[in-house]
Biopython code that builds the backbone (N, CA, C, O; Angstrom):
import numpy as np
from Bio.PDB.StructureBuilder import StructureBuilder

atoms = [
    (1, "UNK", "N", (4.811, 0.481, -16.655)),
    (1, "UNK", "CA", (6.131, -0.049, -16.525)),
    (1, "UNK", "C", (6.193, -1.129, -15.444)),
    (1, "UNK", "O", (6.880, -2.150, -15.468)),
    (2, "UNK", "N", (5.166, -0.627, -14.282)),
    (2, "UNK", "CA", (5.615, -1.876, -13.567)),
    (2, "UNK", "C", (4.392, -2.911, -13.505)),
    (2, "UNK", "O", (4.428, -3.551, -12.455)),
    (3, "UNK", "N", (3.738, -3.119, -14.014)),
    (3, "UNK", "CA", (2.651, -3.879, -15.163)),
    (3, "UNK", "C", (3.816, -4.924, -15.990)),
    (3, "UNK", "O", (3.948, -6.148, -15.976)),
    (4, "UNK", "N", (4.326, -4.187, -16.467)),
    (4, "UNK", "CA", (5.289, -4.797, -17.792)),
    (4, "UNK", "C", (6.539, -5.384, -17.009)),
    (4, "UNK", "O", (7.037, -6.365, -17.562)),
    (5, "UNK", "N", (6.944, -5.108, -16.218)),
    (5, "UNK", "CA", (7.937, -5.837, -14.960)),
    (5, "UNK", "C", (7.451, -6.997, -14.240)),
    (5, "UNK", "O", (7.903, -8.142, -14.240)),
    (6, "UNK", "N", (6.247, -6.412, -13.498)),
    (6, "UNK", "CA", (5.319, -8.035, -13.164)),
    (6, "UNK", "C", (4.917, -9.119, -13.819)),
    (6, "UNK", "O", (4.691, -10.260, -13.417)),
    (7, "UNK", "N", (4.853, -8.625, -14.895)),
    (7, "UNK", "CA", (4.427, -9.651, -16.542)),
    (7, "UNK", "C", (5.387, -10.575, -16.970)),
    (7, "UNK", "O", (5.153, -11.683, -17.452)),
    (8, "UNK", "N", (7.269, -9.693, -16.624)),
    (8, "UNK", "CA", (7.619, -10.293, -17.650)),
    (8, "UNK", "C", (8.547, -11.382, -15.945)),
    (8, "UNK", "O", (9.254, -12.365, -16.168)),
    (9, "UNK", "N", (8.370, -11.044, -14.988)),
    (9, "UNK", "CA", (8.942, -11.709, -13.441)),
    (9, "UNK", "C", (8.103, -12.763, -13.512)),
    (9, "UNK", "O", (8.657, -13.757, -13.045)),
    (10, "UNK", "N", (6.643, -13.053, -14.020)),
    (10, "UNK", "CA", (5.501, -14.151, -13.467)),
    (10, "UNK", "C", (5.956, -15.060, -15.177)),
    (10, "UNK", "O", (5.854, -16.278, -15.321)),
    (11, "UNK", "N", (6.240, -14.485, -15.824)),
    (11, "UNK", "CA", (7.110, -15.205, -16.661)),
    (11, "UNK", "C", (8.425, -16.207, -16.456)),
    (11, "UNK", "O", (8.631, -17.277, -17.028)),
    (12, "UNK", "N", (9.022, -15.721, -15.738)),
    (12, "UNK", "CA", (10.474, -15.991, -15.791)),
    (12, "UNK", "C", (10.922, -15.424, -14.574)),
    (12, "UNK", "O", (11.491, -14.336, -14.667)),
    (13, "UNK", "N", (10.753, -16.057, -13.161)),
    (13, "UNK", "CA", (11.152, -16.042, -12.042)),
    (13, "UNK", "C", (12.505, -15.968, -11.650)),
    (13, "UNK", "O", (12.898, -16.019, -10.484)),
    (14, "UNK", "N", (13.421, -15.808, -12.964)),
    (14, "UNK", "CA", (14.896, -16.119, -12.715)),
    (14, "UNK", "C", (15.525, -14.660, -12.837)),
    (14, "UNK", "O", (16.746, -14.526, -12.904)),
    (15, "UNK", "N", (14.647, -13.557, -12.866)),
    (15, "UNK", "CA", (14.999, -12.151, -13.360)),
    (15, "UNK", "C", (15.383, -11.544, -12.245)),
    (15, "UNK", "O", (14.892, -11.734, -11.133)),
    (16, "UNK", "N", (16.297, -10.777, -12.529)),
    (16, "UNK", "CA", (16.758, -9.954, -11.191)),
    (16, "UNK", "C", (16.804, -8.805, -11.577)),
    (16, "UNK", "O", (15.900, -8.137, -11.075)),
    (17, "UNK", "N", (17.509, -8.201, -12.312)),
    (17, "UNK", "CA", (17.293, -6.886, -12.741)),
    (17, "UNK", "C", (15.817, -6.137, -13.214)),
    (17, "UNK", "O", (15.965, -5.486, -14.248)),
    (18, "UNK", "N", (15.224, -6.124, -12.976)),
    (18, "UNK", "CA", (14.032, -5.610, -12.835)),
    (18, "UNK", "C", (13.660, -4.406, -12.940)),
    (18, "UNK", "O", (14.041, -3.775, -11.954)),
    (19, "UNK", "N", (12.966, -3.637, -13.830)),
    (19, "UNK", "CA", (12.578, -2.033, -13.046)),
    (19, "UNK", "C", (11.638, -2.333, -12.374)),
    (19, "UNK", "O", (10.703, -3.127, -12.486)),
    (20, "UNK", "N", (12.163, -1.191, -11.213)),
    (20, "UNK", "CA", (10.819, -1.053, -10.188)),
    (20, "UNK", "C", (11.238, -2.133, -8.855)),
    (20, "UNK", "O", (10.446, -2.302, -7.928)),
    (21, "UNK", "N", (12.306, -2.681, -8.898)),
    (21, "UNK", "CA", (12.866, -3.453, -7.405)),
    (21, "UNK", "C", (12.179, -4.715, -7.374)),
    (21, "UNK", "O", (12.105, -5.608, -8.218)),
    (22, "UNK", "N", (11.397, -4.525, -5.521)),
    (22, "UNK", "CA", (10.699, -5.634, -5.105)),
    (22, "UNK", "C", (9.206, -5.587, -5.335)),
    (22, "UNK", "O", (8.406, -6.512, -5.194)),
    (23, "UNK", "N", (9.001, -4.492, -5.669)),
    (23, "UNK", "CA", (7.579, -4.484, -5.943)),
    (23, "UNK", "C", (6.803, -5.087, -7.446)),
    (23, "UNK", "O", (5.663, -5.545, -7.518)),
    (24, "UNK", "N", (7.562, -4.966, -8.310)),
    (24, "UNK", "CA", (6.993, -6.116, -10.092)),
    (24, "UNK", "C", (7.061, -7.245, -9.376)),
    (24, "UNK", "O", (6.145, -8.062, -9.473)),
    (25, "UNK", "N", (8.095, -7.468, -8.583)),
    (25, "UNK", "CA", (8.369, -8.902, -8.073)),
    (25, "UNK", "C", (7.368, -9.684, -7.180)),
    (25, "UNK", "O", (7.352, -10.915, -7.196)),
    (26, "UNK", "N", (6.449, -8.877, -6.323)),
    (26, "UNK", "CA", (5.984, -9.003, -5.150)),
    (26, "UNK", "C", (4.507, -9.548, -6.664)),
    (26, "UNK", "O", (3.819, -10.566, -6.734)),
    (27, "UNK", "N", (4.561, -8.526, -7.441)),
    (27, "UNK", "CA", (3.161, -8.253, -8.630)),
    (27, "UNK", "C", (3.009, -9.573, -9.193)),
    (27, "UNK", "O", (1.979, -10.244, -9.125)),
    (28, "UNK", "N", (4.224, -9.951, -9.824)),
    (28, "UNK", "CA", (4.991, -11.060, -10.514)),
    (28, "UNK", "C", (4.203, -12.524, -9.337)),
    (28, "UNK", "O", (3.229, -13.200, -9.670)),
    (29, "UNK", "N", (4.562, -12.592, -8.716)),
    (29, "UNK", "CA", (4.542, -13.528, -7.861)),
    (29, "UNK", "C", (2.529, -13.767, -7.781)),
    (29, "UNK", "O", (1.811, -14.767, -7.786)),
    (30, "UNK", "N", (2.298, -12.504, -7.725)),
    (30, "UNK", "CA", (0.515, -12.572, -7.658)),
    (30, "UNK", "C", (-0.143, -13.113, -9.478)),
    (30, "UNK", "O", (-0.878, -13.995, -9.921)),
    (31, "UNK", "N", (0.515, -12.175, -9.933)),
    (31, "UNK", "CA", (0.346, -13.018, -11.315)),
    (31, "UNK", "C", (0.235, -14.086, -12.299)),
    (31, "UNK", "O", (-0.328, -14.410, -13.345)),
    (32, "UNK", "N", (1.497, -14.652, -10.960)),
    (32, "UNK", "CA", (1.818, -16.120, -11.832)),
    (32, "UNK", "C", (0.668, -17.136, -11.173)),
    (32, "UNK", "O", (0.147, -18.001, -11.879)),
    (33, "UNK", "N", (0.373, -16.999, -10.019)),
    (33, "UNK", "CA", (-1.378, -17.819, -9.460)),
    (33, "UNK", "C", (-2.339, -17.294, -10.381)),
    (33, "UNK", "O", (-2.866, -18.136, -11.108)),
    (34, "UNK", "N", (-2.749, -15.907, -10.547)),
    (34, "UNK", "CA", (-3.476, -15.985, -10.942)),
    (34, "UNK", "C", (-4.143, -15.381, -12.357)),
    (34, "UNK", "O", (-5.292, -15.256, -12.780)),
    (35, "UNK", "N", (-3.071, -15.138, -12.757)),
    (35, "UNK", "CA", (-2.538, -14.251, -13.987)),
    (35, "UNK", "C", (-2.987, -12.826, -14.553)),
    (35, "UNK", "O", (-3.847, -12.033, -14.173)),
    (36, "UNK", "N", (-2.142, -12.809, -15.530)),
    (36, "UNK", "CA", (-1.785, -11.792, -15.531)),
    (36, "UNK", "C", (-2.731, -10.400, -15.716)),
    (36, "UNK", "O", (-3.149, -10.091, -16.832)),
    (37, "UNK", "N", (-2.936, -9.838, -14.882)),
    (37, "UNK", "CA", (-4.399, -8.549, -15.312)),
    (37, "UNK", "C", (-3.995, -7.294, -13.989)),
    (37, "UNK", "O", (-3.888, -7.365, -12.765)),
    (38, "UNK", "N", (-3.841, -6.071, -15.109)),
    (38, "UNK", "CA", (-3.852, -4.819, -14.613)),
    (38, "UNK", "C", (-4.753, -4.538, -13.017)),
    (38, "UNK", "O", (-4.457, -3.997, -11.951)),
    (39, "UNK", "N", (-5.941, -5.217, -13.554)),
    (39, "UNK", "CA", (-6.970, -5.067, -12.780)),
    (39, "UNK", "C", (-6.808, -5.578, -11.405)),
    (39, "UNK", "O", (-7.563, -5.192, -10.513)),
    (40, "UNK", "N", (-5.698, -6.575, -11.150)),
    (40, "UNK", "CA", (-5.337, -7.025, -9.834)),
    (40, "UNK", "C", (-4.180, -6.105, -9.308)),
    (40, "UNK", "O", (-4.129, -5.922, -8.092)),
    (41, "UNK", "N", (-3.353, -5.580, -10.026)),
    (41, "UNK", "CA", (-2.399, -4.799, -9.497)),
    (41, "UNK", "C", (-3.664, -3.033, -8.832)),
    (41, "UNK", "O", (-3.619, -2.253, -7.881)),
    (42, "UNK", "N", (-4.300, -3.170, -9.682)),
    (42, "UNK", "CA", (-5.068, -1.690, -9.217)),
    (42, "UNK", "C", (-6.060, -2.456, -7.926)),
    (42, "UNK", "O", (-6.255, -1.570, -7.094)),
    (43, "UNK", "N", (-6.567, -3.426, -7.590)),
    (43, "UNK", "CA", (-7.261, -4.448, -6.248)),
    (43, "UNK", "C", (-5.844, -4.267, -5.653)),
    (43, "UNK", "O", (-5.905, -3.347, -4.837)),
    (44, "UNK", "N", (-4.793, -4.693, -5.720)),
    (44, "UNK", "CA", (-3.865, -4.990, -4.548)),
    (44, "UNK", "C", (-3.453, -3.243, -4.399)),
    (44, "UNK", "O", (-2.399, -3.259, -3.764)),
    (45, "UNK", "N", (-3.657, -2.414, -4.569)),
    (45, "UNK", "CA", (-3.312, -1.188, -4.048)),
    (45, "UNK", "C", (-4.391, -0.852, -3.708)),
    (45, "UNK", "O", (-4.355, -0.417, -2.557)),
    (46, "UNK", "N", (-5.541, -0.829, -4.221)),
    (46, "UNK", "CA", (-6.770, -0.605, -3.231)),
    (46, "UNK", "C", (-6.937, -1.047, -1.895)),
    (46, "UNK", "O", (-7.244, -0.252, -1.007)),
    (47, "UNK", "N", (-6.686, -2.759, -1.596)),
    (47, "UNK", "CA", (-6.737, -3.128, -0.166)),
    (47, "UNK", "C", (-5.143, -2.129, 0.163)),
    (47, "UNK", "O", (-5.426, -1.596, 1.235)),
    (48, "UNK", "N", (-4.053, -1.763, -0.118)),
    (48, "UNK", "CA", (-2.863, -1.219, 0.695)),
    (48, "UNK", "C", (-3.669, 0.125, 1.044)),
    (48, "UNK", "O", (-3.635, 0.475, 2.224)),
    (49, "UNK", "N", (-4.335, 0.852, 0.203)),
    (49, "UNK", "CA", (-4.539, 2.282, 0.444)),
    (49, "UNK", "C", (-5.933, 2.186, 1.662)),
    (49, "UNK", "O", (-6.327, 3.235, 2.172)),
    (50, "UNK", "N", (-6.436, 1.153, 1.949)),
    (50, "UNK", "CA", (-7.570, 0.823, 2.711)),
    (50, "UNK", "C", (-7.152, 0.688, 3.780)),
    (50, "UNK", "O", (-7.757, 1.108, 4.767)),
    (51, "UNK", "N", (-5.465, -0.234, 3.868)),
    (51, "UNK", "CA", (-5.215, -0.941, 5.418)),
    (51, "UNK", "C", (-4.224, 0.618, 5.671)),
    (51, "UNK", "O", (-3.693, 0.583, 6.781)),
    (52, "UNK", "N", (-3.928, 1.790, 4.960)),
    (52, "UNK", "CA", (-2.984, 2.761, 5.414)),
    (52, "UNK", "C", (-4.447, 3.364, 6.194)),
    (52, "UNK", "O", (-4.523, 3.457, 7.419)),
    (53, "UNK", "N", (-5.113, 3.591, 5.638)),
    (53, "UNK", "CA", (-5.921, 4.136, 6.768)),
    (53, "UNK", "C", (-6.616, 3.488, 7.482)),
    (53, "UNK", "O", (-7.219, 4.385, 8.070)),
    (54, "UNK", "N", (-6.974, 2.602, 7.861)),
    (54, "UNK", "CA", (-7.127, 2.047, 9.263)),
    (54, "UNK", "C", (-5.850, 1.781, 10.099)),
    (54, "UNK", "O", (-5.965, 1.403, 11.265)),
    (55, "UNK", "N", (-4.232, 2.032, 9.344)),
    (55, "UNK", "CA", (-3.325, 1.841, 10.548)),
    (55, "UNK", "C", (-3.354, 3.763, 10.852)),
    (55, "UNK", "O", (-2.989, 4.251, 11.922)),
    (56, "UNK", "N", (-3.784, 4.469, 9.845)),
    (56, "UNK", "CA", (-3.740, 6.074, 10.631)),
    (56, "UNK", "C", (-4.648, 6.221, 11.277)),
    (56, "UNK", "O", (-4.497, 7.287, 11.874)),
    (57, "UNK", "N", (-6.158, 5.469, 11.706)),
    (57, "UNK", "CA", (-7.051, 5.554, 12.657)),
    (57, "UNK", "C", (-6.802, 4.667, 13.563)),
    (57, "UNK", "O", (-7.531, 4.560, 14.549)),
    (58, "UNK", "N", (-5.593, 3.793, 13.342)),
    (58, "UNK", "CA", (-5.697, 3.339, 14.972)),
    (58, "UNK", "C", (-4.722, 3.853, 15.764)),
    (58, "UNK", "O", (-4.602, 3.602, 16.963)),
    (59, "UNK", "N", (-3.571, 5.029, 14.711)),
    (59, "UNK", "CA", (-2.558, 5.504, 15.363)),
    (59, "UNK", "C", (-3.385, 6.795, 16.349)),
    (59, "UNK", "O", (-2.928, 7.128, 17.443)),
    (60, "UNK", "N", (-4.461, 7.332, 15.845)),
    (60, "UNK", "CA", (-5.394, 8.170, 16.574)),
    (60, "UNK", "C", (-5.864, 8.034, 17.941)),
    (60, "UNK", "O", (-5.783, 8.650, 19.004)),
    (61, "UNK", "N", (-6.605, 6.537, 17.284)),
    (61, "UNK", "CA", (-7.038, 5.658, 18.356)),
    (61, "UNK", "C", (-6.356, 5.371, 19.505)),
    (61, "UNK", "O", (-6.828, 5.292, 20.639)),
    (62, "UNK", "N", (-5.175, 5.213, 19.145)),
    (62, "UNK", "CA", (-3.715, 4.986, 20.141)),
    (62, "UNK", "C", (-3.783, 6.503, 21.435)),
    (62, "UNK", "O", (-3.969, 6.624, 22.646)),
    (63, "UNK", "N", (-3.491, 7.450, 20.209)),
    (63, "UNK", "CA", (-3.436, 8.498, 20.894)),
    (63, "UNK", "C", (-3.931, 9.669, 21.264)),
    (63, "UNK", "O", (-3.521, 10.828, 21.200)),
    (64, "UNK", "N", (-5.739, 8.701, 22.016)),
    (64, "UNK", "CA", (-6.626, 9.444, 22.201)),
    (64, "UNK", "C", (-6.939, 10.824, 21.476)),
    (64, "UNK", "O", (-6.716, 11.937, 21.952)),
    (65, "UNK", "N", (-7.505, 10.538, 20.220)),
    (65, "UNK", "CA", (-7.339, 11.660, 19.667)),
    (65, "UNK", "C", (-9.246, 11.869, 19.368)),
    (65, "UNK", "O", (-9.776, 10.938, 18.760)),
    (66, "UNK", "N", (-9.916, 12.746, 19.690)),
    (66, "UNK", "CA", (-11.744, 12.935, 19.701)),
    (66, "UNK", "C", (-11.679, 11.688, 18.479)),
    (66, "UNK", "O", (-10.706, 11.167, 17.933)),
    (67, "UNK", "N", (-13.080, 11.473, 18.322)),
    (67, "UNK", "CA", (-13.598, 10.732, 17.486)),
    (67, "UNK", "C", (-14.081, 11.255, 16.712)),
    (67, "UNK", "O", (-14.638, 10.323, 16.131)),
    (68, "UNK", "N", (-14.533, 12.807, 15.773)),
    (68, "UNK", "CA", (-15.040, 13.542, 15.671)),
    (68, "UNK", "C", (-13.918, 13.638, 14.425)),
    (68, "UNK", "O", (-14.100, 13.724, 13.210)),
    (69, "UNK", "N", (-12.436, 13.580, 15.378)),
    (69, "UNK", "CA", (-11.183, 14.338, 14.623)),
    (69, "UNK", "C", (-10.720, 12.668, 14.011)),
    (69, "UNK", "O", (-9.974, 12.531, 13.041)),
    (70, "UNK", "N", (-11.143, 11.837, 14.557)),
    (70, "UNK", "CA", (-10.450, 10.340, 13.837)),
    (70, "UNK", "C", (-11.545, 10.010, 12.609)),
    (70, "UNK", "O", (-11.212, 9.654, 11.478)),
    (71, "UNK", "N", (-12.940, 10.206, 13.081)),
    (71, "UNK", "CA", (-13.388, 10.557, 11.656)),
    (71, "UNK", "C", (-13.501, 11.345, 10.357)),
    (71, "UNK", "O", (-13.949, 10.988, 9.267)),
    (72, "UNK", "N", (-12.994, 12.477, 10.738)),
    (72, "UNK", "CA", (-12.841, 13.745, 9.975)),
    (72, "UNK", "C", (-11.769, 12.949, 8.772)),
    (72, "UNK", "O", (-12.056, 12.530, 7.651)),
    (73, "UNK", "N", (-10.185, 12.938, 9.656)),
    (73, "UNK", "CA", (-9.321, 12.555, 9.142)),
    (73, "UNK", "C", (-9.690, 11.649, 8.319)),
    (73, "UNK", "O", (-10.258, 12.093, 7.321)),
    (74, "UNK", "N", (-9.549, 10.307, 8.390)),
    (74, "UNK", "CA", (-9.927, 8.875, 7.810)),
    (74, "UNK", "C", (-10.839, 9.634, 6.854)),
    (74, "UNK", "O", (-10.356, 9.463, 5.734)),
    (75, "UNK", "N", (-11.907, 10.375, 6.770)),
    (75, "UNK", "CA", (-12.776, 10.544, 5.268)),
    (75, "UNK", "C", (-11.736, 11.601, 4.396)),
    (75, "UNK", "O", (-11.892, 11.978, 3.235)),
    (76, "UNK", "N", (-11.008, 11.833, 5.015)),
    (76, "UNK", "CA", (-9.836, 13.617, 4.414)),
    (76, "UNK", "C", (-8.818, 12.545, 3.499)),
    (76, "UNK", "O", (-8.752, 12.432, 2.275)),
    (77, "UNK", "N", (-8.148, 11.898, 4.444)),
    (77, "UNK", "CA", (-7.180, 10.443, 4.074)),
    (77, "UNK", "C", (-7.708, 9.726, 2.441)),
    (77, "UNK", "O", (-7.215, 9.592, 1.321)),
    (78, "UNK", "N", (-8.664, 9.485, 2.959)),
    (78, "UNK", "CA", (-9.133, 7.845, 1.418)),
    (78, "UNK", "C", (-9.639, 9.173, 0.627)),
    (78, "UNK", "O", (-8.588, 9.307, 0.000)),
    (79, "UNK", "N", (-10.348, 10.138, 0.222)),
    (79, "UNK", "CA", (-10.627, 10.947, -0.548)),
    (79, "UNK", "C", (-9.763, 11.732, -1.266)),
    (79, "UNK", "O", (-10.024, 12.149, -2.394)),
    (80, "UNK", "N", (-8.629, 11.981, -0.601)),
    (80, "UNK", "CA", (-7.260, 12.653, -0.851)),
    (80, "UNK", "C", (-7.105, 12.656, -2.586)),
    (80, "UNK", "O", (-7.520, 11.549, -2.928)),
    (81, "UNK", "N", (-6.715, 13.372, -3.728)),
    (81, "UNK", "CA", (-6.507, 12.674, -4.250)),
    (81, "UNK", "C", (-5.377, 12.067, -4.518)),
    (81, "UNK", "O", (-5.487, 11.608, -5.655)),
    (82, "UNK", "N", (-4.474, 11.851, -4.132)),
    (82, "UNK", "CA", (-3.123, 11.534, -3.780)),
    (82, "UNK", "C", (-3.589, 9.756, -3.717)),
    (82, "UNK", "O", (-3.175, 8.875, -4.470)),
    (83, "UNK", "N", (-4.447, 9.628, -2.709)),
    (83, "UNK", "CA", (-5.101, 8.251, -2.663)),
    (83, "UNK", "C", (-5.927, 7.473, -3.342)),
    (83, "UNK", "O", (-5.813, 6.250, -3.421)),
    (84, "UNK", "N", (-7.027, 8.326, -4.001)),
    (84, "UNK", "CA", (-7.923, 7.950, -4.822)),
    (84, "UNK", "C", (-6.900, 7.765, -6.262)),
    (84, "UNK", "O", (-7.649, 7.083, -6.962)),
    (85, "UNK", "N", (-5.647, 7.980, -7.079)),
    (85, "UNK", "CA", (-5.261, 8.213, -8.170)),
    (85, "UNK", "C", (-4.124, 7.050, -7.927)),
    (85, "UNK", "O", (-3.944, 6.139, -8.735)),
    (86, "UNK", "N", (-3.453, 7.187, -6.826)),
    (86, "UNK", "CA", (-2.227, 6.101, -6.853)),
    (86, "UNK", "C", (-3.057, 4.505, -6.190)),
    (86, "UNK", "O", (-2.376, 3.610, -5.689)),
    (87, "UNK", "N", (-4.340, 4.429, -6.299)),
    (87, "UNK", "CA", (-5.180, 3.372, -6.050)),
    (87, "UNK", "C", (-5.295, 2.454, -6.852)),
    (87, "UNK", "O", (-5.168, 1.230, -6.855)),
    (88, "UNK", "N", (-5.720, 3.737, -7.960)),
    (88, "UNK", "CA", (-6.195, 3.170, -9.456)),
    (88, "UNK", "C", (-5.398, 3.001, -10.731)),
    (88, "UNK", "O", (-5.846, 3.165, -11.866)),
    (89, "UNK", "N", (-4.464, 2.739, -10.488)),
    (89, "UNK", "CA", (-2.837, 2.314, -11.342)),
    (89, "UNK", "C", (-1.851, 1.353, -10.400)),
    (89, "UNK", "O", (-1.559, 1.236, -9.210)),
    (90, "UNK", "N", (-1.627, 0.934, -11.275)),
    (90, "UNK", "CA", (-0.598, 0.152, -11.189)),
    (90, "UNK", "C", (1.248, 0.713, -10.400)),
    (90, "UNK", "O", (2.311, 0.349, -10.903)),
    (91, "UNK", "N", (1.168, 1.386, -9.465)),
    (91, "UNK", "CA", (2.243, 2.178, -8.861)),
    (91, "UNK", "C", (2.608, 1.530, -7.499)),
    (91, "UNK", "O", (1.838, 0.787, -6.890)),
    (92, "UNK", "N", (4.282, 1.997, -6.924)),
    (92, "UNK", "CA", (4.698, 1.281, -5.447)),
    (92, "UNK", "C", (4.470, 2.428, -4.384)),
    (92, "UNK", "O", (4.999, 2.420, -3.273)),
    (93, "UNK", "N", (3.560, 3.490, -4.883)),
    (93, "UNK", "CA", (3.374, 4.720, -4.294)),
    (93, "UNK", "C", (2.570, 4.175, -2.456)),
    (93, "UNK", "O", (2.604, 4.396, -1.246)),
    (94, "UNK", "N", (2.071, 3.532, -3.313)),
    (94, "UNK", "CA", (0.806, 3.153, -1.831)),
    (94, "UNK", "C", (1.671, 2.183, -1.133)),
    (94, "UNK", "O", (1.803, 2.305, 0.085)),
    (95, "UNK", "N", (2.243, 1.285, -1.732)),
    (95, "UNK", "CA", (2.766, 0.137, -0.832)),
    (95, "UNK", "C", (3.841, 1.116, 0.038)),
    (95, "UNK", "O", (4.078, 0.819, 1.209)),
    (96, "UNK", "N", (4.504, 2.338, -0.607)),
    (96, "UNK", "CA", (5.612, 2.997, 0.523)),
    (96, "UNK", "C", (4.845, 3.533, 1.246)),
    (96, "UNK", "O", (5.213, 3.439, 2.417)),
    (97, "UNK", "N", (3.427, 4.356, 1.046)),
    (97, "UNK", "CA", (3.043, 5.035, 1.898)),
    (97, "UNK", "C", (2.619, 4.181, 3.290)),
    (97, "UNK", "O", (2.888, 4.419, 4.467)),
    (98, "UNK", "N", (1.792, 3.014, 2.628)),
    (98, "UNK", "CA", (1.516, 2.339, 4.331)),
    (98, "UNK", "C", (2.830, 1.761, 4.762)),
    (98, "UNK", "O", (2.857, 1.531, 5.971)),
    (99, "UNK", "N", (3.793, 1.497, 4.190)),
    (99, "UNK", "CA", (4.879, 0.800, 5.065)),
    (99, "UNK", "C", (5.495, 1.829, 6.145)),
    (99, "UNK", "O", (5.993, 1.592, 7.245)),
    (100, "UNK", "N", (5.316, 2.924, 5.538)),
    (100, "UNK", "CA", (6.281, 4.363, 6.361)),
    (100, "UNK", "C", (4.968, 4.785, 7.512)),
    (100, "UNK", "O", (5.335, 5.296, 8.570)),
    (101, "UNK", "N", (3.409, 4.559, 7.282)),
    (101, "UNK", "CA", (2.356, 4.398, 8.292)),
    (101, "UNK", "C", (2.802, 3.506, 9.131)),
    (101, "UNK", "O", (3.078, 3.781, 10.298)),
    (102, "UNK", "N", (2.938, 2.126, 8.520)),
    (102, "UNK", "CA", (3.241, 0.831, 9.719)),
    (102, "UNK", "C", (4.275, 1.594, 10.559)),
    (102, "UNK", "O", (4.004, 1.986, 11.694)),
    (103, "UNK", "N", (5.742, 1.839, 9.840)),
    (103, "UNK", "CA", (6.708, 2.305, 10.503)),
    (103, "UNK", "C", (6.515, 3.161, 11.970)),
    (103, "UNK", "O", (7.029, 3.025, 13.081)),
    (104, "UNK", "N", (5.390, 4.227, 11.337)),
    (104, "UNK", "CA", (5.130, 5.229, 12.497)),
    (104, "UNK", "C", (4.490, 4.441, 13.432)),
    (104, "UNK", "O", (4.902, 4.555, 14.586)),
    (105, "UNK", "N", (3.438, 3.545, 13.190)),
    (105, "UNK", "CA", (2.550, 3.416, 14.366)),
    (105, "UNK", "C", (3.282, 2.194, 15.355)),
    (105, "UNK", "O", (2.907, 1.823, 16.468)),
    (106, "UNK", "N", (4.436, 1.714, 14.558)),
    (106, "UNK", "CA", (5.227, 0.793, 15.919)),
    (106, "UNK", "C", (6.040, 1.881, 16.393)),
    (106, "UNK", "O", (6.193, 1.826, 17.613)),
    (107, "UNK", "N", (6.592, 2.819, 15.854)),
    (107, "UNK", "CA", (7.118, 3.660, 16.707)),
    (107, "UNK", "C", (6.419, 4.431, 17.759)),
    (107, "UNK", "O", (6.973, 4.826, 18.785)),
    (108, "UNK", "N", (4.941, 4.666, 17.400)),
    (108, "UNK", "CA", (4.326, 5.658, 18.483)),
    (108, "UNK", "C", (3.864, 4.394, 19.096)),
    (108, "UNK", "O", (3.449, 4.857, 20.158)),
    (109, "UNK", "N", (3.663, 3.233, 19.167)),
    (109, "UNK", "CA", (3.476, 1.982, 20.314)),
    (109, "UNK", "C", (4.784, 2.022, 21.038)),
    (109, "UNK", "O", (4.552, 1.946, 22.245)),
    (110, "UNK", "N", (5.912, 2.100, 20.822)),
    (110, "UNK", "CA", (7.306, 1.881, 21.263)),
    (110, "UNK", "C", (7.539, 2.995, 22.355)),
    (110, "UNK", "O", (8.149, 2.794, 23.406)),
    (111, "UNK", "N", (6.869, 4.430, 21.901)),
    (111, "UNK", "CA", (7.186, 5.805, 22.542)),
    (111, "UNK", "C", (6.114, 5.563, 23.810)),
    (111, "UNK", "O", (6.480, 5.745, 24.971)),
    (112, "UNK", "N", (5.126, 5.252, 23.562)),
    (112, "UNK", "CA", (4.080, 4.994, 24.484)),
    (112, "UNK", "C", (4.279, 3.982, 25.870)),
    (112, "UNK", "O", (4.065, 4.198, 27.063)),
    (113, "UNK", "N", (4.832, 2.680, 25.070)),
    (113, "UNK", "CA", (5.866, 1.831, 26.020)),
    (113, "UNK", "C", (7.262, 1.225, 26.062)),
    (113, "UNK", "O", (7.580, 0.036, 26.027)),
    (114, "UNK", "N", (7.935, 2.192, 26.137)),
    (114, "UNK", "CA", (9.348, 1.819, 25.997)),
    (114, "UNK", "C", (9.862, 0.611, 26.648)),
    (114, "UNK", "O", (11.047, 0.302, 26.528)),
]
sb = StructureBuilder()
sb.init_structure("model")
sb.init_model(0)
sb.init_chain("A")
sb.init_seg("    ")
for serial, (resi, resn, name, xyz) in enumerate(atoms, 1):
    if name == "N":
        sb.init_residue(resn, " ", resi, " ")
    sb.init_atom(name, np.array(xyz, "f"), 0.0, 1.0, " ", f" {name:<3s}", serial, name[0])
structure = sb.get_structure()
């Protein structure tokens, strides 16, 4: 569905009603450079599900947490299958999950220095 939203936005940039919001749109926009293929929407959630965990190992990192336990995590994280499945489709699953990561780790920078 949101394959078929990005398809029909890199088409016809004048669409607003959309299923699926900003994200066909965000798809749409990658599409229309370089067209249209599943296979880039499942690459652009691969690099999101890649940069969520390096922002949860540097929220570690932040807060001195063993290295032992920042590696543990980070291999627990990308193996998940929660991660490995919403990687490999076309879904806005990953793009919310690292945005609500980003979210946390300016907040635990913020708590750290107010």
């Amino acid at each position: 569905e949101y394959y078929t939203a990005a398809w029909q936005y890199s088409q016809d940039p004048g669409l607003s009603n959309l299923y699926g919001g900003v994200y066909p749109k965000i798809l749409g926009i990658l599409f229309r450079f370089t067209g249209a293929s599943p296979l880039l929407g499942a690459y652009t959630n691969v690099l999101i599900g890649i940069s969520t965990i390096c922002v949860i190992y540097r929220v570690m990192e932040k807060g001195n947490v063993p290295y032992k336990v920042q590696k543990t995590v980070a291999y627990w994280i990308a193996l998940f299958p929660y991660s490995v499945y919403n990687s490999s489709v076309v879904y806005r699953e990953t793009s919310i999950a690292f945005l609500f990561v980003v979210s946390f780790y300016f907040a635990f920078c913020w708590y750290q220095h107010p």
